[in-house]
N, C-alpha and C positions, 0 to 999 in steps of 0.2 A: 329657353337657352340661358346659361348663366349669365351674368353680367360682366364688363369687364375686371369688375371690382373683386366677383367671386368667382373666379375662374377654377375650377377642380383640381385638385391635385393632379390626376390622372388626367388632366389634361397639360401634360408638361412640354414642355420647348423640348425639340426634338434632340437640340444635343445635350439636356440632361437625361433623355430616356438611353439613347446612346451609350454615354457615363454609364449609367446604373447597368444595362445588357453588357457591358465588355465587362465589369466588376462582375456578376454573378459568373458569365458563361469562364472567366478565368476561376472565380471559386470553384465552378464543378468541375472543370478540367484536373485541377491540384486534387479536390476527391480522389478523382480517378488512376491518381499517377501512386506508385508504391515509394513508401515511405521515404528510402533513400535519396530518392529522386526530386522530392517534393522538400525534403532538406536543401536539398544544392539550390532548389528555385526562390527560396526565400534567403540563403546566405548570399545569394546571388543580386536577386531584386529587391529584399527588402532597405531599410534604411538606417545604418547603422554607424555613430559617430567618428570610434575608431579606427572606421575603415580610412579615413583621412589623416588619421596621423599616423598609419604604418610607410613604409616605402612600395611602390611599385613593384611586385614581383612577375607581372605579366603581363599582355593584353587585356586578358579575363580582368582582371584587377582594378584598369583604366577603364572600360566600360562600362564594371559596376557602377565603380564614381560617379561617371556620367550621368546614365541613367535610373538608378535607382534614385536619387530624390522626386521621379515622377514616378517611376514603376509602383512604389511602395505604395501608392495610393488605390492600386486595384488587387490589390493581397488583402485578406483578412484572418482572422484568427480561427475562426468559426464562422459555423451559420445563423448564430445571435449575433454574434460582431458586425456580418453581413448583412442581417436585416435591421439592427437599429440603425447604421451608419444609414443606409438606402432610402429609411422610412424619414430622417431629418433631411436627405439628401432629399428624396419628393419636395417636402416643403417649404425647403428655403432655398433649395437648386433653383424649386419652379420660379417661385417670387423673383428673388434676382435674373433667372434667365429669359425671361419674359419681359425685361428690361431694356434687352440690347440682342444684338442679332448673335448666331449659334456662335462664330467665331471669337469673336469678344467676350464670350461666354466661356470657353475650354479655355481660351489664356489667361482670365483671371484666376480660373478654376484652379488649373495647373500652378500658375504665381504663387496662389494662395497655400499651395499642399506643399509648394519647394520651400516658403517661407516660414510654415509651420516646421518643415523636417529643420532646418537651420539652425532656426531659434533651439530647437530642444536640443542641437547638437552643442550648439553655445550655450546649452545651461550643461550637459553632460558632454562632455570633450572627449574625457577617456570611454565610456562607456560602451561596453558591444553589446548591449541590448540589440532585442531587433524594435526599429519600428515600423509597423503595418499597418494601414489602413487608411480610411476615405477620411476618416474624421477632421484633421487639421485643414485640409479644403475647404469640409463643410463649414467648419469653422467660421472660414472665410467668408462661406455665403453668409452667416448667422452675422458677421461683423456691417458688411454692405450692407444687409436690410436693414440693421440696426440705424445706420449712417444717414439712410438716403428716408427712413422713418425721423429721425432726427432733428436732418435738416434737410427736408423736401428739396429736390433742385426746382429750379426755375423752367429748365427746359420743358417742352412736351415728351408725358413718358406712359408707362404702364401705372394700374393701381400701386399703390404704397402698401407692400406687405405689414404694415401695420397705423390703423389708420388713428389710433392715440399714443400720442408720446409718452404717457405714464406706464400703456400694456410695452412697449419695447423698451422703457426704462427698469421695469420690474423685470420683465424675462431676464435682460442683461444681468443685472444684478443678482439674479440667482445663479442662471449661468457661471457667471464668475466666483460666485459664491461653492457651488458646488465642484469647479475645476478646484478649487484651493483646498477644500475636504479632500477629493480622491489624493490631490497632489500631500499631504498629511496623511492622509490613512490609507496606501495604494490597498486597491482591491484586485485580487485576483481573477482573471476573466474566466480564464480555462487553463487547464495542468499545464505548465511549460510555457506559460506565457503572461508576460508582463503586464499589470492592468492598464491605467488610464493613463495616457502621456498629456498629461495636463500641460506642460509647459507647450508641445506641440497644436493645442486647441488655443492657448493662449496668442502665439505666434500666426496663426491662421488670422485668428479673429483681429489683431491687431492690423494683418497686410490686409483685410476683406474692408476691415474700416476706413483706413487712407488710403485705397486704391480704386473705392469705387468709384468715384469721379470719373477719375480717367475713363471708366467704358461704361458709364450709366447713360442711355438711348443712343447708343456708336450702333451703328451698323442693325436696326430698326428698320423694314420694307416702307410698312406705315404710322408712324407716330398716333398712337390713341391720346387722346384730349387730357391738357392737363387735370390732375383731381382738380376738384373744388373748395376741398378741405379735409383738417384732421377732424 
């Protein structure tokens, strides 16, 4: 049996398997829907700046607002957009979610993807791109583990998804490094859509890093033994 230290991927906290099931079974549903239709669904839930600076023209309208800063996190572009997001979402969902109990777990998740759409919208104001996807979340998880690999908490908690400060000082640093290329040379994912919204992974990672405090071992059955060491 793994250790608590090397827990499997696929052995994930149930409400990032959760996560991950609602994001695919809405990407095949949109497969399946004819094209006009699946336009309305992303002009609709995706997340896009300008929609804040026009006026109110209806309910429909109001809604969007509301709701798409979270919707747009289980939209994806494609089925490679869909499986890289899922495949980093496996590994730094699980790490962090394994931290703290499921609920504390969707409301950072969620925090983290409203703060990444935000941020991009306060670097791009007028902009009607759309923005889609799990990424600026995961983001978030990428910034928590970073955090809490960092500066170990005190309390009793799960392993430390990284257990040397130089392997989550270099990852960072690339990370970052690479958000700042795509953000300099966008790259295009797939025909009709926008590549890498770097400023919304930067924004993620930023609210993952100072927010993890607040739910790192909240809401925990049974506290596993603090580590020993980096």
């Amino acid at each position: 049996m793994a250790s608590q230290q090397n827990q499997p991927i696929l052995n994930a906290p149930s409400a990032v398997r959760w996560i991950l099931v609602i994001a695919v079974v809405v990407h095949v549903l949109r497969m399946l829907l004819p094209r006009p239709l699946d336009d309305w669904v992303l002009e609709t839930f995706a997340f896009f700046p300008a929609r804040y600076l026009a006026p109110i023209s209806s309910p429909g309208d109001l809604v969007a607002m509301i709701i798409s800063p979270v919707s747009h996190l289980f939209l994806h572009a494609d089925l490679m957009h869909l499986t890289v997001n899922m495949a980093f979402f496996l590994a730094f969902g699980s790490a962090i979610g394994r931290r703290m109990g499921a609920l504390q777990f969707v409301i950072l998740y969620l925090i983290c993807g409203i703060a990444a759409a935000f941020f991009w919208a306060w670097l791009n104001p007028p902009s009607q791109a759309l923005l889609l996807g799990a990424s600026g979340a995961i983001s978030g998880m990428v910034g928590g583990a970073a955090r809490v690999s960092i500066w170990p908490p005190h309390h009793a908690g799960s392993a430390l998804p990284f257990w040397r400060r130089s392997t989550i000082i270099t990852f960072v640093l690339v990370w970052l490094l690479l958000n700042v290329i795509f953000g300099i040379f966008p790259i295009m994912m797939t025909e009709g859509y926008a590549g890498i919204a770097w400023e919304a992974h930067l924004g993620g990672f930023i609210a993952g890093f100072l927010l993890i405090g607040a739910f790192d071992g909240r809401g925990r059955i049974k506290p596993a033994a603090t580590p020993s060491g980096l």
